[in-house]
N, C-alpha and C positions, 0 to 999 in steps of 0.2 A: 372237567369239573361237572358234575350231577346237575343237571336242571334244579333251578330256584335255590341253590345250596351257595350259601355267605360266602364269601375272602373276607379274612382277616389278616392284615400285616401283621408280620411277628414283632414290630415294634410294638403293634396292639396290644399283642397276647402278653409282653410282656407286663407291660402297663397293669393286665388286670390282674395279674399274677404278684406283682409289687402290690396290688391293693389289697388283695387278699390276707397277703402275707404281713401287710400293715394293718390287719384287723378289721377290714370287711368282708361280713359277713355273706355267702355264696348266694343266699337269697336277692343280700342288697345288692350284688356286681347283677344277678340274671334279669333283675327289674330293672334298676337303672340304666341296663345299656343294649338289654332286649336281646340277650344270649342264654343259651338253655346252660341248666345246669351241669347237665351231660359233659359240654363240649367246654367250660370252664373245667370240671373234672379235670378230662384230655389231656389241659393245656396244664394243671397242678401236677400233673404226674407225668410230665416230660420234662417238667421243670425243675421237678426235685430233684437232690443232689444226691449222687451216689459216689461213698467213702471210697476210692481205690487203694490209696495210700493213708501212711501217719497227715501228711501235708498236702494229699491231693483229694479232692474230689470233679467228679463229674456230671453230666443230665444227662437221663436218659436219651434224651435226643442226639446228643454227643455219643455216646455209647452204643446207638442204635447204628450213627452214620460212621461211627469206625468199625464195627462187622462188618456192613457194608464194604467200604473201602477195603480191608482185608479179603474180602471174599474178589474183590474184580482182582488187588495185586496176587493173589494165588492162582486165579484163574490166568492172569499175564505171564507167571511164573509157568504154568506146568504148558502155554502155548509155546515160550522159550526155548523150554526143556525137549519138546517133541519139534521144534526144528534146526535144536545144534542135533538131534540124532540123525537127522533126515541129512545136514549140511555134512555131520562127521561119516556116513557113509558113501558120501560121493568124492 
């Protein structure tokens, strides 16, 4: 973590995300609780929900950490693949 740069528990984040979303205003969470508006942003727009389906949606945070995930099990996958070729020619 960066020198003098805050943690926030994501319990936190949620909190001020529920506040927002219950009609406080981005001025009133940055004053009252001594967080820039920037990094409330951040936390709005990982929070928001994205439509997948009729019945599903997701957060970008979620959607962020399943590429992620995708990307290691393909990476696991093609490590696999290149040693049943190495085990199937011996």
């Amino acid at each position: 973590m960066a020198k003098g740069q805050k943690y926030y528990t994501e319990e936190f984040r949620k909190t001020i995300v529920e506040l927002y979303n219950s009609g406080k205003s981005l001025a009133e969470l940055s004053s009252e609780y001594g967080i820039s508006k920037s990094t409330i942003n951040g936390w709005l727009k990982k929070a928001k929900p994205i439509t997948v389906d009729k019945d599903t949606s997701i957060t970008s945070a979620e959607y962020q950490a399943m590429l992620k995930k995708m990307a290691r099990l393909e990476e696991e996958n093609e490590i696999l693949k290149k040693a049943m070729a190495i085990l199937a020619k011996k």
